[in-house]
C-alpha positions as CSV (number, residue, x, y, z in Angstrom):
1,X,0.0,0.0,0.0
2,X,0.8,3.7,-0.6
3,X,0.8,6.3,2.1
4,X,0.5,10.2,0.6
5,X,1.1,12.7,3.1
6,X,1.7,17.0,2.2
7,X,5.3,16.9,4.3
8,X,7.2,15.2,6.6
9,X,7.7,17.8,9.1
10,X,8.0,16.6,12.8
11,X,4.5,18.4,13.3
12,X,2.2,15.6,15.3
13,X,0.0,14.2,12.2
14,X,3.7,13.1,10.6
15,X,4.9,11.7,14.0
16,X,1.7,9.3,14.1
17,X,2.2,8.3,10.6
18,X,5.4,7.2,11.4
19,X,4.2,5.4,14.7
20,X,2.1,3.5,12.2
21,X,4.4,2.4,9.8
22,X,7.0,1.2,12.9
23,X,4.1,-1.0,14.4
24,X,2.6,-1.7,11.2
25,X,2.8,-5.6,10.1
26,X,5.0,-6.3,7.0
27,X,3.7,-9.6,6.8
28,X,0.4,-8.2,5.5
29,X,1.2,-4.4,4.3
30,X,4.2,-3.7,2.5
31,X,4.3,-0.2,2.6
32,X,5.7,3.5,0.4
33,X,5.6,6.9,1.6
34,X,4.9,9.4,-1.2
35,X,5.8,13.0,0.4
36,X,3.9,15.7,-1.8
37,X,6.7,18.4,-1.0
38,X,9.7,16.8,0.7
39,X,11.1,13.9,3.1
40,X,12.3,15.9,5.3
41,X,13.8,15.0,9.0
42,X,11.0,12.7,9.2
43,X,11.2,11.1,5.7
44,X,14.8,9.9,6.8
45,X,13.6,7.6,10.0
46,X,11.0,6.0,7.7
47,X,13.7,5.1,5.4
48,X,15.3,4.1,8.7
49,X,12.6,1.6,9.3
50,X,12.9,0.2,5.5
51,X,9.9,1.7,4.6
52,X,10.8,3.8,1.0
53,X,10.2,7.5,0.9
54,X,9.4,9.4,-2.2
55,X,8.9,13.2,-2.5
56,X,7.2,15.3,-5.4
57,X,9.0,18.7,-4.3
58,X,6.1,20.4,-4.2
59,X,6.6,24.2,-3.4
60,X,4.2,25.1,-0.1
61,X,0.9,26.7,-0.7
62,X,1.1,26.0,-4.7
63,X,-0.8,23.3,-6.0
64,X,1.5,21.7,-9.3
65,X,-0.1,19.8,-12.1
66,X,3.0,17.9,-12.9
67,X,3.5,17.2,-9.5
68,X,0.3,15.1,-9.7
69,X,0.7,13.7,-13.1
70,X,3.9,12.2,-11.8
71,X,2.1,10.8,-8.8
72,X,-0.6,9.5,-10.8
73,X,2.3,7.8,-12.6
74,X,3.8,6.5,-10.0
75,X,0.8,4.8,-8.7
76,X,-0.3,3.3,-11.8
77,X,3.2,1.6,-12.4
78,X,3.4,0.5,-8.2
79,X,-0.5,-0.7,-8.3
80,X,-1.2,-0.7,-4.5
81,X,-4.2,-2.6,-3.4
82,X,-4.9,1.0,-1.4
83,X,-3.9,4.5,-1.0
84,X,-3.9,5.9,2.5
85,X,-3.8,10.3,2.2
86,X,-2.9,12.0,5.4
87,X,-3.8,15.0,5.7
88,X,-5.9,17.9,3.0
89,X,-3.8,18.8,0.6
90,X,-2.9,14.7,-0.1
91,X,-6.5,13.9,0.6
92,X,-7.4,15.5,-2.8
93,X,-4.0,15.2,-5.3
94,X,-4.1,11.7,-3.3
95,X,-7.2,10.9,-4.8
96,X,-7.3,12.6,-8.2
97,X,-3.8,10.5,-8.7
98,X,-5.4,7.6,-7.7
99,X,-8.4,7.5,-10.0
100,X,-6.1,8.8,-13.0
101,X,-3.4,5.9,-12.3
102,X,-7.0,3.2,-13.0
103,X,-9.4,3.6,-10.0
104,X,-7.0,2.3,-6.7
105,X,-9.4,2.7,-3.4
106,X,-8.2,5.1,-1.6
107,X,-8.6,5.9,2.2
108,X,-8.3,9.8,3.9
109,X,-7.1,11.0,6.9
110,X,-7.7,13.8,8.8
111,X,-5.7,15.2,11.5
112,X,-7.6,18.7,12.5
113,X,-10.7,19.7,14.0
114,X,-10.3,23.2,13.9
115,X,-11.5,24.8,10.2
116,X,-11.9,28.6,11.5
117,X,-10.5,31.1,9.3
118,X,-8.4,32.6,11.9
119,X,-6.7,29.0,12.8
120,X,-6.1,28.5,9.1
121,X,-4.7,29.7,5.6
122,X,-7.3,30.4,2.3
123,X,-6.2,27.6,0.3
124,X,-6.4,24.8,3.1
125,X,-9.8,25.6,3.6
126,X,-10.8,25.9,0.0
127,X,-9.2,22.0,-0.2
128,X,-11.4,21.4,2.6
129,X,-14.8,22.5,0.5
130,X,-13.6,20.2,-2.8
131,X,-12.8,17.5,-0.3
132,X,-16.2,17.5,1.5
133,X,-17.9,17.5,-2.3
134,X,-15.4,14.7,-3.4
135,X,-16.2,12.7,-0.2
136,X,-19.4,11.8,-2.0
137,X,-17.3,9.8,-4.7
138,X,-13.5,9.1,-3.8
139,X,-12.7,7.6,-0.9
140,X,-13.7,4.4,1.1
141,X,-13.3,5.6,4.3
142,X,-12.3,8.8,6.2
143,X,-10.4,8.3,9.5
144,X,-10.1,10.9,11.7
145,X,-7.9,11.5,14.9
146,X,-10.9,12.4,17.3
147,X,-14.5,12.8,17.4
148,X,-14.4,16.6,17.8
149,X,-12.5,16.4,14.2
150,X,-15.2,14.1,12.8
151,X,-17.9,16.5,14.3
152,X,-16.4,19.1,12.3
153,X,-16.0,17.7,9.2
154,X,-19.3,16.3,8.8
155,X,-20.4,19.9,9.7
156,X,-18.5,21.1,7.1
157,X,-19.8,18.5,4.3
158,X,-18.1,15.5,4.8
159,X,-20.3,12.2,4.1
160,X,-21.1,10.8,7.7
161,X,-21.0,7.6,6.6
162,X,-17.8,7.4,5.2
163,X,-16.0,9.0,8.8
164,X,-14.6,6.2,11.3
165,X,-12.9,8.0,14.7
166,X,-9.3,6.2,15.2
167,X,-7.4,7.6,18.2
168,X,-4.3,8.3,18.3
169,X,-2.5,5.8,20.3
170,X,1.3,6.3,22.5
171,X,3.9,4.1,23.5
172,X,3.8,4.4,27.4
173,X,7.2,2.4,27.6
174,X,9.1,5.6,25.8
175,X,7.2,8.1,27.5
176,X,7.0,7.2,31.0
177,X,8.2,8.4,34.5
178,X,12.1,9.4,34.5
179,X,13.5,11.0,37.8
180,X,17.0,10.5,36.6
181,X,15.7,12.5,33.4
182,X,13.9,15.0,35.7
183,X,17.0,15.6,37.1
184,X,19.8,16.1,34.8
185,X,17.1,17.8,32.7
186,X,16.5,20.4,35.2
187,X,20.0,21.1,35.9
188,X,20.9,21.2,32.4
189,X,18.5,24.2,32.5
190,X,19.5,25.5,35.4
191,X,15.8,24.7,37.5
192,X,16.4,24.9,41.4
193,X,14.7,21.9,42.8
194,X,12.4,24.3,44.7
195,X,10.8,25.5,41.4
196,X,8.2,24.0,39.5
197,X,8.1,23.6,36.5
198,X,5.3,24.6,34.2
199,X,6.0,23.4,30.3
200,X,4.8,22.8,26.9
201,X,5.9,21.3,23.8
202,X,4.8,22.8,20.6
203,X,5.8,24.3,17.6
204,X,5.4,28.1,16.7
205,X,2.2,28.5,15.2
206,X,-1.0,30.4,15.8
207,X,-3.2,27.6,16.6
208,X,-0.8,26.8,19.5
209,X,-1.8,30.1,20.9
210,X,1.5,31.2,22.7
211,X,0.6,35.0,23.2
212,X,-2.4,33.0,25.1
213,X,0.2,31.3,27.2
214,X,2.4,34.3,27.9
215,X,-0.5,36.3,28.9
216,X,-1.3,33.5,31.2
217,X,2.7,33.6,32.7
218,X,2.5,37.0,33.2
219,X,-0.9,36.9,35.4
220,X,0.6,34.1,36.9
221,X,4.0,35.4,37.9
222,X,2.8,38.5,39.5
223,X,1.1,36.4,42.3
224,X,4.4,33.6,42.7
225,X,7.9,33.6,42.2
226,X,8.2,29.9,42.4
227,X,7.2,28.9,38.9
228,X,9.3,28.4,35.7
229,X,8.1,27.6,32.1
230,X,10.2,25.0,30.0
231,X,8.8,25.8,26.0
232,X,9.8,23.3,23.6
233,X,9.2,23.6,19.7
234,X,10.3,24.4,16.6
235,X,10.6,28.3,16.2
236,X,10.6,28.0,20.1
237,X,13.6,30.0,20.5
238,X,15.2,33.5,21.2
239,X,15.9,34.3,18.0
240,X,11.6,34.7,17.2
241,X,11.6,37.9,18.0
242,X,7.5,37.7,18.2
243,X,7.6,35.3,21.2
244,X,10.4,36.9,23.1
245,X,8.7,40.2,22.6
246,X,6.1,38.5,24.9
247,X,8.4,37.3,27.0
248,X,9.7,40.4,27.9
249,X,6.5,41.6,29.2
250,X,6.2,38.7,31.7
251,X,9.6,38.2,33.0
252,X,13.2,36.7,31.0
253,X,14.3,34.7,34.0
254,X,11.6,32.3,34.0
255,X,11.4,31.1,30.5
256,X,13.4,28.2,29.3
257,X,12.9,28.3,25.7
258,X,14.8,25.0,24.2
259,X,13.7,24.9,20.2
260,X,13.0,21.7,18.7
261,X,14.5,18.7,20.9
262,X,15.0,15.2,20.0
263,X,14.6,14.1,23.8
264,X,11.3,15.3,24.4
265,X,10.4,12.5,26.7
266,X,13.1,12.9,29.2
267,X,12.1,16.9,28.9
268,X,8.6,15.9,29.7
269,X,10.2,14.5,32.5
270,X,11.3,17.6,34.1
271,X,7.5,19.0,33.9
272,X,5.7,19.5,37.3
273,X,2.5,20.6,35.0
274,X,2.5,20.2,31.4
275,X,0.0,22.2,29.4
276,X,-1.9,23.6,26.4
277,X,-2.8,26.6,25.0
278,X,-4.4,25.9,21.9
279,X,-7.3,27.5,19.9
280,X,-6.8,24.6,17.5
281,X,-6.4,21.0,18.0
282,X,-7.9,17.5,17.0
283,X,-6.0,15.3,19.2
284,X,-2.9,16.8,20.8
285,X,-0.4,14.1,21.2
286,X,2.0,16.6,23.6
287,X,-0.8,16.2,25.9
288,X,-1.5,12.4,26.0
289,X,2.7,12.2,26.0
290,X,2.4,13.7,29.1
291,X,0.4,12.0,30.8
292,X,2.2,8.7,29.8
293,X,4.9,10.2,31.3
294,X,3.0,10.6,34.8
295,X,2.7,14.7,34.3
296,X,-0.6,16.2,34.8
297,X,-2.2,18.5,32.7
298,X,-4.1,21.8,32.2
299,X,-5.5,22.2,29.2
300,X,-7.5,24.1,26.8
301,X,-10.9,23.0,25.9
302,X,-10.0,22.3,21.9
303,X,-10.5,19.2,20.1
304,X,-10.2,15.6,22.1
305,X,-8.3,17.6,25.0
306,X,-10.7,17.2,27.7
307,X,-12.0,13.4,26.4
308,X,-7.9,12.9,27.1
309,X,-7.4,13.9,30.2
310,X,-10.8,13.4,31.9
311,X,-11.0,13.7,35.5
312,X,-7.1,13.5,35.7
313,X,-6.4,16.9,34.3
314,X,-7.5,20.6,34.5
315,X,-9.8,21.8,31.1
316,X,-10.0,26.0,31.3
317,X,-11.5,27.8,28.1
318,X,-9.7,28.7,25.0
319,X,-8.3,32.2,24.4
320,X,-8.8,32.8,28.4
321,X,-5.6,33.7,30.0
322,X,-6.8,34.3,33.6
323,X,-9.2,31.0,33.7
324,X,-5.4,29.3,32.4
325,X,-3.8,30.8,35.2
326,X,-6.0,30.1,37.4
327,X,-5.8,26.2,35.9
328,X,-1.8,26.5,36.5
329,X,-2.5,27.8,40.5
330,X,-5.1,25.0,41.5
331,X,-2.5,22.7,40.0
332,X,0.0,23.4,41.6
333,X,-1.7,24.2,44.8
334,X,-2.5,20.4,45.4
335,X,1.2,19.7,46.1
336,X,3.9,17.3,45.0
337,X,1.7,14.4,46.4
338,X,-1.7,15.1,44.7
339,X,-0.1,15.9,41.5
340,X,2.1,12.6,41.6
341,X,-1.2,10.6,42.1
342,X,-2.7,12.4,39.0
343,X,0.0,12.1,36.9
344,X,0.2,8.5,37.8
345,X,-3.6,8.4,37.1
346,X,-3.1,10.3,34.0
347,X,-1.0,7.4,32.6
348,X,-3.2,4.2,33.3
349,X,-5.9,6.5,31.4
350,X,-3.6,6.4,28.8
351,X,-2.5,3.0,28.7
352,X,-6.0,1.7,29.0
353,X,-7.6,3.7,26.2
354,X,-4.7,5.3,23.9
355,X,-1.7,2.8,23.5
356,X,-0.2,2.6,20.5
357,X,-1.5,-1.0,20.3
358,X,-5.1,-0.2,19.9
359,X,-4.0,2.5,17.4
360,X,-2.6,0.0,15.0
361,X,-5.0,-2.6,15.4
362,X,-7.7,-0.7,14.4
363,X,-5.9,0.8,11.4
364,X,-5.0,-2.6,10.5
365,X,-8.4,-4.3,10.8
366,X,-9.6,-1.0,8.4
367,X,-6.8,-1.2,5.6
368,X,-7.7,-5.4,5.3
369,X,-11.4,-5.1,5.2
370,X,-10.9,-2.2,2.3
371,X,-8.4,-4.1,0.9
372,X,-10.5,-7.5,0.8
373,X,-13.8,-5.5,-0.6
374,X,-11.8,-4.0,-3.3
375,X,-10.4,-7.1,-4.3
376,X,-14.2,-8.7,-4.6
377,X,-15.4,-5.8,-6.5
């Protein structure tokens, strides 16, 4: 089977595709990645796994119609028995290619649940309205990350019929509870043991909502000195002169800002509190990493985020600095005992409903019943 995804950018849709093809069984699928713009950091740990890795070199935000006569071309010489998209953009060049290239089923997946037009450029949401009118013809099934994403889309024309809900699913034996982590971790960043540690991993980008977050740290810090925030992201750094700006305003001596890290969960590990500040989520996997790694959380009400946590976490509103604050203070005002029986909580929530197991499984079962009704037809 063929995979076509837009990129491989270590964003969370293209870390969960990769989850899938390390778990997935090569006894029955024998997998290709297609990348519509480029492989990327990503691309290479696919390869890494044996898996081949394609890219069209796309340019971002410009649809090419050689791009997709060469994909077309591709799949009509490899003949997969089905073509899994991932994401918009390969939903629909995904499944143009595919009919083109004889008729091969094809399969979408969507990974957002936010389709505002302040979360979200022009062209991703025009793809959006052809996909919800092709949905009526192309694909077999539609798979989406969480319910609130499958809400939205059948809202937004999707056919309900065709949507199927498949969490995404963690492996709790990478991220899991590290004190020797938590330890050289904070000292690497220079964290007094008496200071706790509020943090969150996520890239630069408006639906993470940082100004909301640094709004929040700056109501926050004016009533206690004993708090810290550990930020962790691409663009997450003191060169973007946007975020420090905001920074500034709070205070510069109780920011950690670390960029894009490869260790991620042994920096989870030094959270007392991890948390989100989204306007725009479907199924935030910094959030269900966290709690696998026994930190609890205080989230924003977006997407799957309070299904996640449920009664182990903290859900304020989005956009609401002071209601996020707040959620940071009651956290932290439980103490180091209550929050270690939460974040312990946290993790047998999501071992029991969101291991990486399940995730598979189901994606498995999918892709051989498409497979075996495409074959009869």
């Amino acid at each position: 089977m063929v995979f076509v995804i837009t990129n491989l950018d270590c964003g969370g849709a293209e870390v969960m595709l990769l989850r899938l093809l390390s778990r997935l069984d090569q006894g029955k699928f024998t997998a290709q990645v297609i990348s519509l713009i480029e492989t990327g950091q990503l691309g290479r740990q696919i390869e890494a796994l044996g898996v081949p890795v394609r890219a069209l070199g796309m340019r971002r935000g410009r649809p090419s119609f050689n791009a997709l006569i060469r994909l077309a071309i591709w799949l009509r010489q490899d003949r997969p028995q089905l073509v899994q998209t991932w994401m918009y953009h390969a939903d629909l060049l995904g499944s143009i290619a595919a009919w083109l290239a004889g008729g091969i089923p094809v399969t979408w997946g969507i990974h957002q649940s936010d389709l505002s037009w302040a979360g979200n450029r022009f062209l991703t949401l025009l793809t959006v309205k052809v996909c919800a009118c092709l949905s009526w013809l192309s694909p077999k099934h539609i798979i989406c990350c969480s319910e609130a994403s499958k809400q939205a889309h059948q809202a937004a024309g999707y056919v309900a019929e065709k949507l199927v809900t498949i969490p995404n699913g963690y492996d709790v034996d990478t991220f899991k509870p590290d004190d020797l982590s938590r330890t050289v971790i904070r000292a690497e960043l220079d964290v007094p043991e008496d200071m706790m540690v509020i943090g969150m991993v996520a890239r630069a980008h408006p639906q993470k909502d940082y100004p909301n977050l640094l709004r929040a740290a700056r109501v926050i810090l004016r009533e206690r000195r004993d708090v810290c925030f550990v930020l962790c992201g691409h663009d997450v750094t003191w060169e973007n002169e946007e975020l420090t700006a905001l920074i500034e305003s709070a205070d510069r001596e109780q920011f950690r800002l670390l960029g894009q890290r490869e260790d991620i969960p042994r920096v989870m590990a030094a959270f007392d509190v991890a948390t989100l500040s989204s306007f725009g989520e479907a199924f935030p996997n910094v959030i269900s990493e966290a709690m696998s790694c026994g930190v609890p959380c205080v989230v924003t009400d977006v997407g799957d985020a309070a299904l996640i946590v449920g009664d182990t976490g903290i859900v304020v509103p989005t956009r609401d600095p002071v209601a996020l604050a707040e959620g940071w203070s009651r956290m932290l005002d439980l103490g180091r005992e209550a929050r270690a029986r939460l974040g312990l909580a946290a993790r047998e929530r999501i071992k029991e409903h969101y291991n990486v197991s399940k995730f598979v499984g189901r994606y498995e079962a999918l892709y051989e019943m498409t497979s075996c009704k495409s074959m009869t037809v």
